[in-house]
Every structure is written in structure tokens, then in C-alpha cells.
N, C-alpha and C positions, 0 to 999 in steps of 0.2 A: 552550685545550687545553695541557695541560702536556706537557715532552719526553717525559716517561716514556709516557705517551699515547698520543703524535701516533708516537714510535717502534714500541709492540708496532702499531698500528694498520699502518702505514707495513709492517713488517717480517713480518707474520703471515704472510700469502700466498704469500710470496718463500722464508721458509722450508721451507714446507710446498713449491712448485716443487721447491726444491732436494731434497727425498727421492724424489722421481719421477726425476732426472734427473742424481746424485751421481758415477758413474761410466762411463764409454764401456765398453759391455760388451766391446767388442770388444779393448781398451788396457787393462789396470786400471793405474792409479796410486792413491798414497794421495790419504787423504780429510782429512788432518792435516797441520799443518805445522810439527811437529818433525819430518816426514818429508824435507822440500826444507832446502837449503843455501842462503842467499841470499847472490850473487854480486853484483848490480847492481841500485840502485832510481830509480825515475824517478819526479817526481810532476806529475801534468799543470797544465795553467795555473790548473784552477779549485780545485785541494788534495783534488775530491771522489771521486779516483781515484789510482791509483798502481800503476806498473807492476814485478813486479818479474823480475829473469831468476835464476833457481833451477838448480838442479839436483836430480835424486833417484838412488839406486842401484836399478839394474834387475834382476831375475832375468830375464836371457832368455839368450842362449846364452853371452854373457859375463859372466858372475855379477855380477863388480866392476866394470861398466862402469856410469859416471854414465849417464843423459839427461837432456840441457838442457833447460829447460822456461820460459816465461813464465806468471808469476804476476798475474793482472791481478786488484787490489784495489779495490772499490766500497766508498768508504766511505756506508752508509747513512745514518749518523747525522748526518754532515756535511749531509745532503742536507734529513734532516728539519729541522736546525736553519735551513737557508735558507727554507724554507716555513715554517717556523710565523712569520720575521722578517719574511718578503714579506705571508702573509694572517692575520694575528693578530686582525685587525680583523672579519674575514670567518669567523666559524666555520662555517659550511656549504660556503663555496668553496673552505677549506681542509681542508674532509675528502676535496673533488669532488677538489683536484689532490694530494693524497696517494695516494689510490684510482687516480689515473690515471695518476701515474707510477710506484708499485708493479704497476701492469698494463704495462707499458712494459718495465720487467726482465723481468716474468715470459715477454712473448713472447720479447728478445733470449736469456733462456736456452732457451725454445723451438729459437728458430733456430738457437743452438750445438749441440744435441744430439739433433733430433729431425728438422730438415732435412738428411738424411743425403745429398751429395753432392761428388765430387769437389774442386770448384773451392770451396769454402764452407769456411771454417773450423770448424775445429769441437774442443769441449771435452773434454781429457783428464778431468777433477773438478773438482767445485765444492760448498766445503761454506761454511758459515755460521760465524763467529764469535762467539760470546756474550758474549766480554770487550771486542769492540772496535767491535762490531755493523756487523762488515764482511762480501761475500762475498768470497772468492778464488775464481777461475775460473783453473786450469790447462791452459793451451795450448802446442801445438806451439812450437817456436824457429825460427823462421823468417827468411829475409831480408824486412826490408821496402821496396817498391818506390819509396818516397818514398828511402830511404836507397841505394839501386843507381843513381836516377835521378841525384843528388847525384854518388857514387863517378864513374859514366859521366863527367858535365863535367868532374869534376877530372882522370882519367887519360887523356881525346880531346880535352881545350883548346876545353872549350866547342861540340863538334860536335854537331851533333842526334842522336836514335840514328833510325835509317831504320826506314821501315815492314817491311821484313822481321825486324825484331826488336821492335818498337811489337804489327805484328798479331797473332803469338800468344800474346803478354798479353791484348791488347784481346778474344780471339777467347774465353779461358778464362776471363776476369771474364763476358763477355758468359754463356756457357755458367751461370754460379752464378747472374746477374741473372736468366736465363728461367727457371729450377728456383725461386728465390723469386719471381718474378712470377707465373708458374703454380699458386703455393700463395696467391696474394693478397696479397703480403707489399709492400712496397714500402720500399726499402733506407733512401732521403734522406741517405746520408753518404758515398757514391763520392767518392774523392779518394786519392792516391798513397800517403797515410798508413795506410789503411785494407787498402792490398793487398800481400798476403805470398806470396812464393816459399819451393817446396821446393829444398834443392841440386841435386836432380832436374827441374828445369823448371817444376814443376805450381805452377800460381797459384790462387791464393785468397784469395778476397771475405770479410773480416772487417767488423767494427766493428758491430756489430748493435744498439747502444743507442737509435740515432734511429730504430730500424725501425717501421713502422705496418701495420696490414691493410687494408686495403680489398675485403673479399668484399662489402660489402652499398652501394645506389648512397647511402645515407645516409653512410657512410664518407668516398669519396670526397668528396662537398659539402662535409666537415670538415675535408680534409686540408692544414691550412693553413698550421701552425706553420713559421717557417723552420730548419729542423733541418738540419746538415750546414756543411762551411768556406765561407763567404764565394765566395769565389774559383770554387767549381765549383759555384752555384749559378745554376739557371735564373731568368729575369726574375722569375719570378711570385713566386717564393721572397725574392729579395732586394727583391724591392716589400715584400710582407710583412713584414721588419725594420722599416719606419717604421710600418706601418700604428700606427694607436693605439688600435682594438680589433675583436676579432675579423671583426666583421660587416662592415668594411671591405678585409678580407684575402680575396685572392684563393685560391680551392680550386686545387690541380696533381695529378697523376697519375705513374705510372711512366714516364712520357716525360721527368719531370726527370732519372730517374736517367742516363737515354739522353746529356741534356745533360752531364753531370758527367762522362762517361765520355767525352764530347767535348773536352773541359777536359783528362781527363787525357792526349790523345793531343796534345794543343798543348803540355801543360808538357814531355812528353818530346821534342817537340821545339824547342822556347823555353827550357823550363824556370822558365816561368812558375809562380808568380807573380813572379821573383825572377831575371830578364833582366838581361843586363849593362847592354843600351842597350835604348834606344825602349820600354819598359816597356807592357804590356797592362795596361788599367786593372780594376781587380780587378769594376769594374758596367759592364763590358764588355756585357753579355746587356742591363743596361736601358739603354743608351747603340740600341745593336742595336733595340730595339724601339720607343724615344720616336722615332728615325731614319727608323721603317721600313725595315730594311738589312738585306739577307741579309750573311752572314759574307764573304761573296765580295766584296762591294763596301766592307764593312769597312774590308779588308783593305788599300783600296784607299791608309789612311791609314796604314799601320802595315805600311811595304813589306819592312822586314827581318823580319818574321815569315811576310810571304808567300815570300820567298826559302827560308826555313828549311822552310815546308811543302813548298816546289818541291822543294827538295833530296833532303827524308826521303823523300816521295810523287809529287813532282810532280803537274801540273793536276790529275789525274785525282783525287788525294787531298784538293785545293783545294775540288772539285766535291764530292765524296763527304761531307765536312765542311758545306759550304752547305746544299748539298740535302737532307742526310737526319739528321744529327746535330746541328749546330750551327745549327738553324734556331729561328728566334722562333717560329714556328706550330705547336704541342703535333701535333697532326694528321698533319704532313706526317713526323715525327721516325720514322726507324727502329725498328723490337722490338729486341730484346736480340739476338734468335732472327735476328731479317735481317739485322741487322747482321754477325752468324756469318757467314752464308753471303755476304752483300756482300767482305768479309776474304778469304774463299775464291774469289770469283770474280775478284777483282780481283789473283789471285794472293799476296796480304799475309798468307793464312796457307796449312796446309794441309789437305786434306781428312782425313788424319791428325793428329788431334792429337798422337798417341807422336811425330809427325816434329817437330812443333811445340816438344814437350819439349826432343828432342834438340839440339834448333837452340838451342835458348837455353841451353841449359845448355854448348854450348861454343862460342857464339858472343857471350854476354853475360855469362854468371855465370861462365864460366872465365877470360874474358878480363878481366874487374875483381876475383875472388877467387879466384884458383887453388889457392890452398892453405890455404883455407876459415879463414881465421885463428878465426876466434868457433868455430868446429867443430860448426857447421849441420847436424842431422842431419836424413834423409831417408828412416829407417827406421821402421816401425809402419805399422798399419792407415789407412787415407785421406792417405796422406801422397802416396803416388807411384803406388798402386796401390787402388782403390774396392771397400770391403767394406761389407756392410753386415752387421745382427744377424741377419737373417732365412738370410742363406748359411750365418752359424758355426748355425744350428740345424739348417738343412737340412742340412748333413754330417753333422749328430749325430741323426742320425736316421730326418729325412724319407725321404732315398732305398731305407733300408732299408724302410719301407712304398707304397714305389714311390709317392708326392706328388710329382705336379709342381706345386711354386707358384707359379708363371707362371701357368698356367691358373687356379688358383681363384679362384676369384670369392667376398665376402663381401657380404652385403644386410645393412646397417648398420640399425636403426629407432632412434632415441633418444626420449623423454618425460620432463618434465620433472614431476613429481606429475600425469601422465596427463595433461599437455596434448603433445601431438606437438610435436618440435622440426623434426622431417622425416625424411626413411630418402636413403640413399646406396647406389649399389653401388660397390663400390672393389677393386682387384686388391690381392694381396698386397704388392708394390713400389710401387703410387700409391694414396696418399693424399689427390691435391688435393681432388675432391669431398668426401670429412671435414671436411678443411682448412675447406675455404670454408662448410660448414655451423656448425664448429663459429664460426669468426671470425666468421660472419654473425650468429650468436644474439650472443656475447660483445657485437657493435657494438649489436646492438638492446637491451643490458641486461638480456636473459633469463639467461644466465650471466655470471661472470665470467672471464677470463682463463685464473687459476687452474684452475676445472671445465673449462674446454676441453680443458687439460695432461691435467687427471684421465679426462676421459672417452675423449682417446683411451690417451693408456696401459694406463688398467685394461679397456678395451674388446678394441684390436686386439694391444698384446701378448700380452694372458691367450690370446686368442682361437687368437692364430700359435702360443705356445709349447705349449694344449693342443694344439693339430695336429700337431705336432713331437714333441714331446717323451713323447705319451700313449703308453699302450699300446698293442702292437703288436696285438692282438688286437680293438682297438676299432673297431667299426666304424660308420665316421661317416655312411655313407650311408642307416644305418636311425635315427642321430642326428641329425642335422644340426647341430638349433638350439640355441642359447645363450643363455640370457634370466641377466640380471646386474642388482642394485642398488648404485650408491654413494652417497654422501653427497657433496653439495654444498654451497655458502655457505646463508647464511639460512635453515639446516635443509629443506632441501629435500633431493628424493632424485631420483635419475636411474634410470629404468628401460634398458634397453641389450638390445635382441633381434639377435642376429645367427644370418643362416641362412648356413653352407658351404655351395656349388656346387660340387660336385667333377666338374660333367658336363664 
């Protein structure tokens, strides 16, 4: 397969994502980039990305006011040029892991743009380049947590920072983790580097490139690959690195991510991986499991780290880590969701998250930045405050035809050339049931990736915005149903029946 090839192949799909999902209706930024000012560029370890920190001029209430922005650059081409050098030899398995890492993009841009939630990072624009055959995805400016974690050591002389400022980070990551686990999504890259602070408190779970789905129990059984840092990786995951081919490698679940998120409540107190003394060895988890050893008894060899948890949490935090987080046995490991309310029970957060905010933004972020030197902004939609598309439409309209969308109910049917894919009922603001049909078909190879994008966009947008935005005189209750076609891969069409509930 020659580059030129292996590229439109590689880049086709990714393209086409990118027109469904180019702007945050709710933020518009540009879609160009003689529109951004490049300020700072970063290029990661493997050259096949590159970060950059931009700025743009904003029309909002101060005309000539920049906002700062980070430009994260995918170089695709870089990428195809490592596959066709690794399966050159393999022309079939070379189309298989082209196809399946251009599926790979296409959920992470899913999850930037379409998993609308608080704690979750999410994409100002994202347009494609034709001269450089890169994407640019435009995001927030944000603090990142690996770099506050650092700041902390250097300005408190190596102190831990205590669970009253640990738990409502842990409490607001946790918060983003159950929103994509509940969509079937399962993160694999939890680590300090991946998690961004607003100036305003609100934390958010980025880095969505190692994300996978798991709606269907074939998923799961695959989910094998070790994706995500070394360091904050559960046993099964870092056994995996050696394994030497698939069928050897052990399948894991959302419970790794639970582990990684126990990793990171060690590094802010250790500051692991990267301790001054007595170092935590980075295959600590397979050390833990060849042992048979809960973390508790661990620890028992690595006493300045048990000191440091005493300190931040004391026993109770010791235990809390053993038992439910930082355990070898997948089973026994906290939700995302328990862990929340564990945080709140043990007093480590609060039952307000707005209190949670405030605590850290002047118990943490003012006492290491107070005078915002980078000039971290914390204005715009999801930043400090949760909007989604469907409110900016219900102001513009709905309430004037007296819809409450809360209450509606839509019955989803899709067909794929008239074989049934399945039906869903789904509220206006939840998706998951969608979600998990659509990822279910995607993992069985009924559609791909891409139609998943397509079929809920042209399905439940069209569907909300006619609600909204129709005629005031239309009346949907002698209407109801919506029958729609689109085009899919492999020339196939998608039939799409949706019946409104307005009871």
C-alpha cells in the first residue's frame, strides 16, 4: 500500500467526523488557523502530536479581548507512515489496524464534543488540514494538575497536599469517570497529566485518545491493549506490555481506571513517581499481585509513604486505598459513583460540589497562583458553569410553545437496509441507552464508528432542533413520528423512526 493510500484510507472517516462536530455550538471559535496567534509549542515524546497554546480575538463584551486557547495537533500522517513501516509485510492487517485506529479518533472526538458534561473536557473547534494532513482540536487553557502537583512541592518543601484538597479533585474526576462509564466508554489514560483545572475550581478529565467502548460483552473480552502511563497502570494492564501476542494478554474493565485514579491520590501525596527517597517502584500493582498483598501490607515495606498517607488522611485513608481503590481483585474496587459518595462520607469532600470549588480555588490555586501569571481564563460555556445545546434552544423557543424537555420522551428504532439494529427509549438530556446501541452495533461490525457519529447527530439533533425551533403552530401531538434516511459506509442506508412522547 502506498502513503498516498494508506493516508486518504487512514484519514477519510476522521474527516467526514470532523463536519459533524467542527464547532461548540454553544462557544463559536474559528475553524482556521490564520485565525489563532501561536504563543507556545510543545511536541510530545513520540513527534506524532504537538501541543500548541494560541490565542484568538473574541467578540464578546470586550471586543479586543484575546482568549487563550490550546491547540492540540494530530499529526496523522506521521502515524500512517508508522503503520505502513510496522505491517508492510501484512496487507490485510494493515488495513485492520488502520481502520481501527482511525476508529479510535473518531470516538475521542466523539467524547470531546458530544459527551457534554461538566468535569469532561471538551472541544472549542476542530478542523482538518489538507496541506499538513493534521487535525487541530481547540481547547480550553487550563491549569494542568500534573503541573499544580509539581508548583505544590516546590512552594510547601515537599509536603503532601492533604485529603481536604486531594478529595474534591478525586470527587470531580470521579464525577466525569461515571458520565463516561455510563455511556460505555472506558477512559485507560487517568494520570495527573490528563487532568485540567478551571481558575474557578472545576476539574476536568481530558485525554481521550486511549478511550475504548465497551457496550457489548465481546468488547470487554478485547479489551486488552495496555494504553495509558506506565506508572498508573493496574496489574493486568502492565502484565500486558510483555505479553507477545494477543491471546496471551489479559482482558481489564473500568475498574483499571478506578486504579489509576488511586495512583493519582498517592502521587499527590508522594508525588510519585518522582519521590525524593524510598521511591515506589513504577510495577508496584504486579509486585502487589505475584505477593498476594493488599496495599496495606504493602506498605508495610515502604514506611515513608505509609507516613505520608497517615499525614494527608490518616488510617482511615490507609484503609479506604486497600480496600476499595488500590486493591489487586477488579471486583472488590470502588465505582466512580462510590467512590463520590465514599469522599463525602468520610468527610474528604463535600456534599456541594460549588463548596468544593471554592475550597480549592482559595485553598490551592490561590495559594500556588495568585496572580494567575499564564492568565488562565474561566469564562465561557462548561467552563465553571454546565450548558448544554439543548438549553440554548429551549430559550429560543421551546418555552414559548410551553415543551418541557425533561419530560419528553423519544422511541428511537434504527435499521440498517431493513435488518433492525434495535429501538431505544431515551430522554432529551440522556443518551446512554443510544450510546450503548449504537457502540454495541459499531463493536459487532454492523456499522462503523463514523455512522454511529452520524446516526446519532442526524437522528437526535434534527429531531430536538425540529421540536424547538418548528412552528409555533405545529402540532406534534397529531404528528408525532419522524422516519429519516442516511447514508452509511459500504453504501448502505440507515432507516431512523423516531416517535415524540409529549404525554
Amino acid at each position: 500500500m502506498e502513503l498516498s493510500e494508506g493516508t486518504e484510507l487512514f484519514t477519510k472517516p476522521i474527516i467526514e467526523a470532523i463536519s459533524y462536530i467542527k464547532q461548540d455550538p454553544l462557544d463559536i471559535w474559528p475553524i482556521k488557523g490564520r485565525f489563532y496567534r501561536t504563543n507556545e509549542v510543545k511536541c510530545s515524546k513520540t513527534s506524532r502530536s504537538t501541543t500548541v497554546t494560541a490565542s484568538t480575538p473574541f467578540p464578546g463584551q470586550n471586543q479586543n479581548t484575546d482568549r487563550l486557547c490550546v491547540i492540540k495537533v494530530n499529526h496523522l500522517s506521521r502515524k500512517v507512515e508508522a503503520l505502513l513501516k510496522a505491517f508492510t509485510k501484512d496487507q490485510s492487517l494493515l488495513k485492520t489496524k488502520i481502520n481501527h485506529i482511525s476508529s479510535e479518533i473518531v470516538l475521542s472526538l466523539i467524547v470531546l464534543n458530544k459527551f457534554r458534561h461538566l468535569n469532561l473536557m471538551h472541544a472549542h473547534a476542530t478542523w482538518f488540514s489538507n496541506e499538513t494532513n493534521d487535525i487541530k482540536i481547540v481547547m480550553p487553557f487550563l491549569y494542568c494538575l500534573k503541573d499544580l502537583i509539581n508548583l505544590h512541592r516546590e512552594k510547601m518543601d515537599n509536603e503532601p497536599l492533604p485529603m481536604v484538597i486531594i478529595g474534591p479533585i478525586i470527587r470531580q474526576v470521579c464525577n466525569g469517570l461515571t458520565y463516561i462509564h455510563n455511556n460505555y466508554v472506558i477512559h485507560r489514560d487517568i494520570c495527573s497529566a490528563n487532568i485540567f483545572l478551571t481558575r474557578g475550581g472545576t476539574v476536568k478529565v481530558g485525554g481521550f485518545q486511549s478511550a475504548k467502548t465497551i457496550a457489548s460483552p465481546g468488547a470487554l473480552s478485547t479489551c486488552k491493549s495496555p494504553k495509558g502511563e506506565k506508572q498508573f497502570m493496574c496489574s493486568k494492564k502492565q502484565l500486558n506490555l510483555n505479553t507477545i501476542s494477543e491471546i496471551d494478554a489479559v482482558p481489564y474493565e473500568t475498574s483499571s481506571d478506578i486504579w489509576s485514579v488511586g495512583v493519582l491520590i498517592v502521587q499527590m501525596i508522594s508525588f510519585y513517581p518522582n519521590e525524593k527517597f524510598h521511591k515506589l517502584p513504577e510495577n508496584f500493582a504486579v509486585i502487589m499481585l505475584e505477593q498476594r498483598k493488599s496495599f496495606e501490607a504493602y506498605l508495610e515495606d515502604h514506611l515513608q509513604l505509609k507516613m505520608r498517607i497517615g499525614k494527608s488522611g490518616g488510617r482511615v485513608l490507609e484503609l479506604a486505598l486497600s480496600e476499595r481503590i488500590l486493591t489487586i481483585y477488579e471486583d472488590e474496587r470502588i465505582t466512580a459513583k462510590g467512590l463520590v459518595q465514599l469522599l463525602i462520607d468520610k468527610k474528604w469532600a463535600s456534599a456541594d460540589v460549588k463548596k468544593d470549588r471554592r475550597l480549592l480555588v482559595a485553598d490551592f490555586i490561590k495559594i500556588l497562583d495568585f496572580t494567575n501569571k499564564k492568565h488562565f481564563g474561566s469564562f465561557g460555556p462548561n467552563y465553571d458553569v454546565y450548558k448544554d445545546e439543548y438549553g440554548l434552544f429551549e430559550s429560543n423557543g421551546a418555552k414559548e410553545r410551553n415543551l418541557q424537555l425533561d419530560k419528553i420522551i423519544l422511541h428511537v428504532a434504527i435499521q440498517v437496509n431493513e435488518e433492525t439494529m434495535g429501538s431505544v427509549n431515551i430522554s432529551i438530556r440522556d443518551h446512554s441507552v443510544l450510546w450503548k446501541l449504537l457502540f454495541e452495533n459499531a463493536e459487532n461490525k454492523h456499522i462503523t464508528m463514523l455512522d454511529a457519529l452520524k446516526i446519532y447527530d442526524l437522528n437526535v439533533k434534527v429531531i430536538v432542533e425540529l421540536l424547538q425551533f418548528g412552528s409555533k403552530n405545529f402540532d406534534y401531538s397529531k404528528q408525532p413520528t419522524n422516519c429519516r434516511q442516511i447514508d452509511i459506509s459500504e453504501g448502505r442506508n440507515v432507516t431512523i423512526t423516531t416517535i415524540l412522547d409529549l404525554s
